[in-house]
N, C-alpha and C positions, 0 to 999 in steps of 0.2 A: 386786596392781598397781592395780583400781581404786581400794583405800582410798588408795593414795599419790598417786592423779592428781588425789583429791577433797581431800586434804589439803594439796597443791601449792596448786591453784585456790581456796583456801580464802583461804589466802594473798593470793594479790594480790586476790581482791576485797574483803576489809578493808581492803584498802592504798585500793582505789578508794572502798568506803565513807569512809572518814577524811576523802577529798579531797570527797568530795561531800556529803554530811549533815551540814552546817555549822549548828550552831543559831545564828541571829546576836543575840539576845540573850544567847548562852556560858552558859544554866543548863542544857544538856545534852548529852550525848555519844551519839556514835550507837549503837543497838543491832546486835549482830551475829547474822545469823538463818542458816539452813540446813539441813541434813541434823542430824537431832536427835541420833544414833546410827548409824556412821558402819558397823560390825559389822550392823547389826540391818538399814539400810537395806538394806546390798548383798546378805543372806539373805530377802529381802523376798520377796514370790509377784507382788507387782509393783510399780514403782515411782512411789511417788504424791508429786506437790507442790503442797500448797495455797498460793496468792498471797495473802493480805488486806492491809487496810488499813494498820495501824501495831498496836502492840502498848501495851497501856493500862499506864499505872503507877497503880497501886491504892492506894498510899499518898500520888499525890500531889506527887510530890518532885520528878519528870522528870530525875531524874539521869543516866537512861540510863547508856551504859560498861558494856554486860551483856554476857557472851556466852549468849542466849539458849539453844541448846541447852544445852552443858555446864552451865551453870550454874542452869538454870532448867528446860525441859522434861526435860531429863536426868536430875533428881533427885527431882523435887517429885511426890507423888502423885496421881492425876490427881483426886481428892475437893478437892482445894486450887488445881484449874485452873480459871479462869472455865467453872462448867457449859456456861452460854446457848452459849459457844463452842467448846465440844470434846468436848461429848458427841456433837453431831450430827457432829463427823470420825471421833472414835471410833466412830459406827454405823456408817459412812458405810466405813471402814475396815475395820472388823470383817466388814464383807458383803461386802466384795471377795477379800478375804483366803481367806473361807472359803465362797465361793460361796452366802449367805446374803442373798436379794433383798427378806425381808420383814422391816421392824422388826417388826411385830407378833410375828411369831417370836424375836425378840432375846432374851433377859434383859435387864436392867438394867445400865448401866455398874458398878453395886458390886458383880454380881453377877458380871463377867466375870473369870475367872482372869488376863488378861493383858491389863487395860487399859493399864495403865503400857508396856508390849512394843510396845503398838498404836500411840503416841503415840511412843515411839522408833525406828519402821521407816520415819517418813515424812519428809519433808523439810516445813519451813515458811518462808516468807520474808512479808517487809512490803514493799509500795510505798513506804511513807514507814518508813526508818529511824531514828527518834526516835522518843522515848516520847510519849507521848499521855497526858493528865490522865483520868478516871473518865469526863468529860463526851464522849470522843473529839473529835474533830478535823472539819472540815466538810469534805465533799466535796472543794469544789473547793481546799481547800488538802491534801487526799489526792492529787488527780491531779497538781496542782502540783511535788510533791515526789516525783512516782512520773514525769515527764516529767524532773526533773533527774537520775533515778539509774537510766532505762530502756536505756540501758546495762548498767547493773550485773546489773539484772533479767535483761536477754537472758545477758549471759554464767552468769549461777547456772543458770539454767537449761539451756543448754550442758552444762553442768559437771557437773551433776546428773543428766541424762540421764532425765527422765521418762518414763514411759509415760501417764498419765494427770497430767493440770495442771487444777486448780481452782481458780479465781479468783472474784471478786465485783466488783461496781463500786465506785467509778468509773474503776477501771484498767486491768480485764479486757478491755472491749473494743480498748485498745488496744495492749495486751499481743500478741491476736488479730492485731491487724490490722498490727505489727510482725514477727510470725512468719512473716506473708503469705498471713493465709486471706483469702479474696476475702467480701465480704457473703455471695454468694449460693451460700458451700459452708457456711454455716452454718442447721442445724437447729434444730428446737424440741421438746423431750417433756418434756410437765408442766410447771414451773417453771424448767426447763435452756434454755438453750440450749448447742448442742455440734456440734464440725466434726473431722473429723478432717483431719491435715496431717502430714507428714512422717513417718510410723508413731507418729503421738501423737495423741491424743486430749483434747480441750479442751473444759470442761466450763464454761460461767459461767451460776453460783448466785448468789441473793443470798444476803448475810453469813450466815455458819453462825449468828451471834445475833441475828437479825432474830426480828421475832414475828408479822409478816401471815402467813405459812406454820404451820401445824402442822407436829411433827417428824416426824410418820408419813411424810405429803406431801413434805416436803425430803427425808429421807434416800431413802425410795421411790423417786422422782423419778430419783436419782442411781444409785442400785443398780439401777432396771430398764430406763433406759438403758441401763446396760454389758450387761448379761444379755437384751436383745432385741436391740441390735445386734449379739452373740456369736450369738446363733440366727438372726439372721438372714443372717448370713457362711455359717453350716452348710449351710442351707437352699438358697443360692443358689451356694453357694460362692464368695465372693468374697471377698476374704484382706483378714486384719486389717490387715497387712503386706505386705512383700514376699515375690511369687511365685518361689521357687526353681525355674525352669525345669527345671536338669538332675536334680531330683529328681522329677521329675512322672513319675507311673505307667504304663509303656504297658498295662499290661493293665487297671487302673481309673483313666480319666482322668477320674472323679468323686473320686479320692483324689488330694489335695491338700497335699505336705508345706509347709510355710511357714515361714520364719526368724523369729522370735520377736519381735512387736513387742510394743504395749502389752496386747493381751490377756491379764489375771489371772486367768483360770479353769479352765487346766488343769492346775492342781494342779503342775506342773513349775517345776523349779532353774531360775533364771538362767541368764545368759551364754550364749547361742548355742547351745541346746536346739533340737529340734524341734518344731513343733508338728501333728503329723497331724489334718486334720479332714474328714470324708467328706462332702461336700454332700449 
């Protein structure tokens, strides 16, 4: 049911793309971004969406008219996807996925049996749908273009239902502050900042291809986030999500059953699962 709901909504927000990513010089047509893998997401161990900028065309052309999943993340293998950009989601994935907080620990992306797997469990979307030239696009005509389709945004994401959302500037913050996190429910660890809201978790990095960051420190950053504010819910007990009252223990009211929100680390299926954790 959920593959039809995502495939429903698929739908009309193309239709809303069309109407809105108007290139008014006409050399190009909008790109269509989302759930890469539509099977692979919804068996996912949790559901991840990264936000970026716009999506480069590498030859130049700016033809756009792509369906970026199907067509592009869905096929292509990831030795032929801009490194700078998808190695560090691919670490960044692969440690979530498998409870693994240290790159240093990693292998090598050529090394992983299912890099390609990783790159089709997640959801990707751009602020600015249109293609972008090699040299990308400035800032303020990113936000430009991500304030006329912040609409479109809010509903993919509805639609998508993340657990975890990962974004960059210049759009993340108001990505944020559209969902209705207030400034001051927002935290800092390492190079993150990150707030939780509505059983989601929102993470704003800069661009996975930036270069002031080493990728030990980016991916780090992001993976010990999730895995100290995980131990730190344990600790205190205080739920990732929502507190299922009429499941609470009377004989251990240190044991804590909880409705599954975006926490990925206990190894458990989707869909309204349990999640038991003992402060």
């Amino acid at each position: 049911m959920k593959i039809l709901n995502w495939i429903r909504a698929e739908h009309k927000i193309r239709r809303m793309v069309d109407k809105v990513y108007v290139d008014q010089p006409g050399r190009a047509e909008p790109v269509y971004d989302g759930i890469v893998n539509l099977k692979r997401y919804a068996a996912a161990p949790a559901k991840i969406l990264w936000i970026l900028r716009e999506t480069r065309d590498e030859a130049d052309t700016l033809a756009g008219g792509r369906l970026l999943c199907e067509d592009y993340f869905g096929i292509t293998p990831v030795m032929q996807l801009n490194q700078s950009t998808f190695q560090p989601i691919i670490y960044i994935t692969h440690g979530i996925f498998n409870r693994l907080f240290d790159y240093e620990q990693m292998p090598g992306v050529h090394a992983l049996p299912n890099a390609e797997d990783l790159v089709r469990s997640i959801a990707l979307i751009y602020a600015k749908k249109l293609p972008g030239g090699p040299r990308g696009t400035p800032a303020a005509e990113i936000l430009k273009w991500y304030r006329k389709g912040a609409d479109i945004i809010d509903r993919q994401i509805e639609a998508y239902g993340p657990e975890i959302i990962i974004g960059c500037s210049p759009h993340f913050p108001e990505i944020m502050s559209r969902a209705g996190i207030a400034k001051h429910l927002i935290r800092s660890h390492g190079s993150v900042a990150y707030a939780h809201f509505n059983g989601r978790l929102y993470v704003h990095v800069c661009h996975p291809g930036q270069k002031q960051i080493i990728r030990s420190k980016y991916v780090n950053d992001v993976l010990q986030l999730i895995a100290s504010e995980f131990s730190a819910a344990r600790r205190s007990g205080r739920p990732a999500g929502r507190v299922n009252r009429a499941k609470l223990s009377k004989k251990r009211p240190d044991f804590i059953q909880l409705e599954r929100s975006w926490w990925p680390l206990g190894g458990y299926a989707p869909d309204r699962r349990k999640l038991a954790l003992a402060g």
